[in-house]
N, C-alpha and C positions, 0 to 999 in steps of 0.2 A: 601156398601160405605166405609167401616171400611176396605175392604179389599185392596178399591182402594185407601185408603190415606195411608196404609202400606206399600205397593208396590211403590207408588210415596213417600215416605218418604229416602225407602232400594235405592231410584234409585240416589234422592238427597246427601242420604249420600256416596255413592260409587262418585260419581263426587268430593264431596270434600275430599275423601280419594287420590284419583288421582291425585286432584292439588296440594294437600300436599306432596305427592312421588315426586311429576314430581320437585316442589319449592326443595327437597331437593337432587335430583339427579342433578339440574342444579347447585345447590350452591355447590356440590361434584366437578364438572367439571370446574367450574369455580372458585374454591378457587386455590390459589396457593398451588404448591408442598410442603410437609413438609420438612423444611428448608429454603423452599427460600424466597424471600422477600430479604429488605434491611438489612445486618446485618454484623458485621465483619467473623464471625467464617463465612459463606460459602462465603465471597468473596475472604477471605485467598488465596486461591487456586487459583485465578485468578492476585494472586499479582505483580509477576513476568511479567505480561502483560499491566501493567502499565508505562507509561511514567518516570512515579519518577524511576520504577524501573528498566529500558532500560535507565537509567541516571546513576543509584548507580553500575550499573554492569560491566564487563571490556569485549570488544573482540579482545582476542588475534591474530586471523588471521591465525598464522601461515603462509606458504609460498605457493608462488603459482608453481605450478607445470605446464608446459607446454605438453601437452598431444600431441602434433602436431601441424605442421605448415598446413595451409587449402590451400592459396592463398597469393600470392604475388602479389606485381602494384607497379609502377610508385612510388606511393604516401603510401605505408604500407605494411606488413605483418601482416596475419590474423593469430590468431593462437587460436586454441582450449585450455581451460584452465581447473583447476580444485585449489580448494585450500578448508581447513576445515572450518567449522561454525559451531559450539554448536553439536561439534561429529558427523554432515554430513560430507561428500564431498560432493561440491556442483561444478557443472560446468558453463562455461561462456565463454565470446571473447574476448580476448586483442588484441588489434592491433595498432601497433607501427611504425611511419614515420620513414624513412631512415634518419641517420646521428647520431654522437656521443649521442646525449644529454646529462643531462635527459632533458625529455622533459613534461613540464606542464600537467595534467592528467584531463581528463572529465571525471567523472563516468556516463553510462547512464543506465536509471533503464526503462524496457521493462511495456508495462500494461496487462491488463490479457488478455489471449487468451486460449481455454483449451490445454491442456496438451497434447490430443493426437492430437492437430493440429500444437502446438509450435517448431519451431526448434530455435536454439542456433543463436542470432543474429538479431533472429527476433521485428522487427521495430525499433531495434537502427543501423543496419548497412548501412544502405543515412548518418545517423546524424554524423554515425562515420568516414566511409571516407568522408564526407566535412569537419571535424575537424581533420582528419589525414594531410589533404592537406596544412592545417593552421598550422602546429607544434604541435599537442596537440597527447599525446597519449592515446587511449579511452578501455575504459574497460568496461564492461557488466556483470552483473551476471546472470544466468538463474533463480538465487533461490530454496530455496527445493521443490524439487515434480516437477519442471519442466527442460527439456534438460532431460542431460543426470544425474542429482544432484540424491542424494538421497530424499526417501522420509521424512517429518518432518514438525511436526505437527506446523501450525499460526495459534494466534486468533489473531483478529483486525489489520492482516497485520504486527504481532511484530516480527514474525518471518521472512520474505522477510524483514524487516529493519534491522533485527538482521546479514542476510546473506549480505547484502550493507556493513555495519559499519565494519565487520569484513572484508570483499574484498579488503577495503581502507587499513586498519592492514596490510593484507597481501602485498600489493603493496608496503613494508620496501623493500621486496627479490625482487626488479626487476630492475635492476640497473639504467636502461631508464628511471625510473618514478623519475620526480623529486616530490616527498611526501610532500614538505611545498607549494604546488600548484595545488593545487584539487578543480573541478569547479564539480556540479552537473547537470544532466538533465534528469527530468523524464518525461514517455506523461502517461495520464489514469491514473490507478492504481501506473502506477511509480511513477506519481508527487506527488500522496498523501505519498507512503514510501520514496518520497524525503522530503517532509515537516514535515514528522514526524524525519528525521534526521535530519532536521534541530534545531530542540528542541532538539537533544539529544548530537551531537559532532559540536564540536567546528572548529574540520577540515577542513571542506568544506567552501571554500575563498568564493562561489558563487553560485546562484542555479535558475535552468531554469522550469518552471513549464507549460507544452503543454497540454493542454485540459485535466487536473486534473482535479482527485479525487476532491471531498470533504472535507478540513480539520477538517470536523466536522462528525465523525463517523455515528451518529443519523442521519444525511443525506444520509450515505450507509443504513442504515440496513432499511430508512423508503422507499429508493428505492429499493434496492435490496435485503432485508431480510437481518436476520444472516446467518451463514455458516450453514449448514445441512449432516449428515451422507450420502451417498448415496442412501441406502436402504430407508430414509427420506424421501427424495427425491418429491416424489408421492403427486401432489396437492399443494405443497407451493413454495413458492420464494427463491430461494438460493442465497445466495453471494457465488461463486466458488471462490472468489480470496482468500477464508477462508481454511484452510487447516485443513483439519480434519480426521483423520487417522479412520480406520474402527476398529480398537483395544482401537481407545480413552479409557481413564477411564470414565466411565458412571456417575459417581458422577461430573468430569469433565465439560464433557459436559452438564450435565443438569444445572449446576451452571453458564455456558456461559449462556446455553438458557435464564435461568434469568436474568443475567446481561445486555444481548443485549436489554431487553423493562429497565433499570432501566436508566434515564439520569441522576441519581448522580454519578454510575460507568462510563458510557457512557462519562463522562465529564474527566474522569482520563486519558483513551488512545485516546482521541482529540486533537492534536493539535493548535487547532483550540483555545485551553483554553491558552496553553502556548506561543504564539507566542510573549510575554517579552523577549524570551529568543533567540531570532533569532537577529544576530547582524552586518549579512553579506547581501547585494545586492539580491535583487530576481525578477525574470522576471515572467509574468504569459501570458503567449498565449492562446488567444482562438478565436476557429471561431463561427459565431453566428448564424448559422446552422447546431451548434452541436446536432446529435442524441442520441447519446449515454452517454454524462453528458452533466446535465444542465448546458447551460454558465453561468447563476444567481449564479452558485458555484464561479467560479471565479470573479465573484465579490463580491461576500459575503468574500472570503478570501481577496480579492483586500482592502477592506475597512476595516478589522481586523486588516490585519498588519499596513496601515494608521496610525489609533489608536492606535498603541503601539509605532509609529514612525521608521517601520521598512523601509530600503531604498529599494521601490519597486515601476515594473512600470507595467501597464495593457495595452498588445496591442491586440487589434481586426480584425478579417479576414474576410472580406465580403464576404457572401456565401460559408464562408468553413466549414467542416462538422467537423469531432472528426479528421481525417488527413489530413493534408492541402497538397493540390496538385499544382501543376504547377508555374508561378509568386508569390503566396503568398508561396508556402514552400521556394519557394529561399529569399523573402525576409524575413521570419522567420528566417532562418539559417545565413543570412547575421546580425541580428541583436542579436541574441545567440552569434556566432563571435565575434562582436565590443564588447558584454559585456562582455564575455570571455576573449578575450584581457584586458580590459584594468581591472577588480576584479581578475582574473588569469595568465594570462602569466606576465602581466605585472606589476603586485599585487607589488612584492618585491623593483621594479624600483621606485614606487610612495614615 
């Protein structure tokens, strides 16, 4: 008997030896990184990718360089571009109505597509020759890491804003452009590095927002994760529109990975917190069999800017999906136009 309450005793205490390993291997796993957590010293590093500080910062632009003409019509010249951003070269499309000018400028910001599917032009050139035909001359960045740009590293999309703000700089060097008359339009991913410019230059008389982003970052990363290394990759959700160099600094990145679950940093590169500071017209398109962002984003932003009293209108597209096709794109673009006219071309006349 004495042997079999020994044996059932060694067998008792090995199970609680195990649940005591296993309690402290999952509280290994599951404690945060040494460092991370809420704290100034490791958000340091991610300072520069903050809104305040894409505000405190200068882009110079530098000039655009015309790398080729593609195509000529009736109603424009297309031509292949190139001009610098934060020591890339970055490429993109300008293309410019026939006759003196200058001539009032659209910028249009493309949404994510991957990289080896994207060419230079892609989903802003309908928007742009139906706004070449109107007087406007429109311009496109590809952004780094896509077209023909160099590659360079964005967290939270600062750096494809970074490459917009400074495009606008550069359009000083293009004698056509008339620079006190700059109207924005993004679709996707555009709209949201358009609303994030919106918070940060003063520039842009007016801004078009087609089946956008989310102005509230934590709405990207709770649908489509943070950005991930490639080799990452394996098993999780990536935001591709994150740009993340396979050299990153490892302290770098690990310090992102923390900050993407923290919603007090989270709240820093949201626009969605600053929209006080928006003091120009904004349109917001969406169709309401959108798959690919939820429409409720657009009205979550619809309603924010409301609330700060910003001058903004919400139009809806019956059974249109993330690109609006046939009678509803023409009367999208018909009503982009009327506000474009009258916040940009015809801004200075008022």
């Amino acid at each position: 008997m004495s042997r079999v309450l020994l044996t059932a005793l060694r067998f008792v205490l090995l199970i609680l030896f195990g649940l005591i390993l296993s309690s402290a291997n999952a509280q290994s796993v599951d404690a945060p990184r040494e460092g991370g957590g809420v704290n100034a010293v490791d958000y340091a590093l991610l300072e520069p990718y903050t809104l305040e500080a894409l505000r405190a910062r200068e882009y110079p632009g530098g000039a655009i360089t015309i790398e080729r003409a593609i195509m000529a019509t009736d109603t424009f010249t297309r031509y292949l571009i190139s001009y610098p951003s934060d020591g890339l070269t970055i490429t993109g499309i300008m293309q410019i109505p026939p006759g003196v000018g200058p001539f009032p400028v659209i910028v249009l910001n493309h949404g994510f597509i991957r990289q080896s599917e994207y060419w230079s032009g892609y989903e802003t050139w309908e928007a742009a020759g139906y706004l070449n035909a109107r007087g406007y001359l429109t311009v496109s960045s590809d952004y780094r890491s896509w077209g023909g740009s160099d590659w360079g590293i964005s967290l939270f999309h600062t750096g494809l804003t970074a490459d917009v703000l400074n495009l606008i700089s550069a359009l000083a060097s293009v004698p056509q452009a008339d620079t006190s008359r700059i109207g924005m339009w993004g679709h996707s991913m555009g709209g949201g590095i358009t609303t994030k410019a919106l918070t940060i230059d003063p520039r842009i008389d007016a801004a078009v927002l087609y089946a956008t982003n989310s102005a509230d970052d934590s709405d990207l990363i709770g649908q489509w994760g943070p950005g991930c290394l490639a080799e990452r990759r394996a098993g999780r959700r990536c935001n591709r529109g994150e740009i993340i160099p396979a050299d990153v600094d490892e302290t770098l990145f690990e310090t992102y990975l923390d900050a993407a679950g923290d919603p007090e940093f989270i709240a820093r590169v949201s626009p969605i917190h600053d929209l006080d500071r928006i003091t120009v017209p904004v349109q917001i398109h969406i169709g309401d069999q959108d798959t690919v962002v939820p429409p409720a984003w657009s009205t979550k932003l619809y309603d924010a800017m409301r609330a700060e009293d910003v001058a903004v209108e919400l139009f809806w597209y019956e059974g249109q999906d993330h690109t609006f096709w046939g009678d509803s794109w023409v009367e999208f673009m018909q009503r982009v136009t009327a506000f474009f006219d009258l916040y940009v071309k015809n801004a200075a006349m008022g």
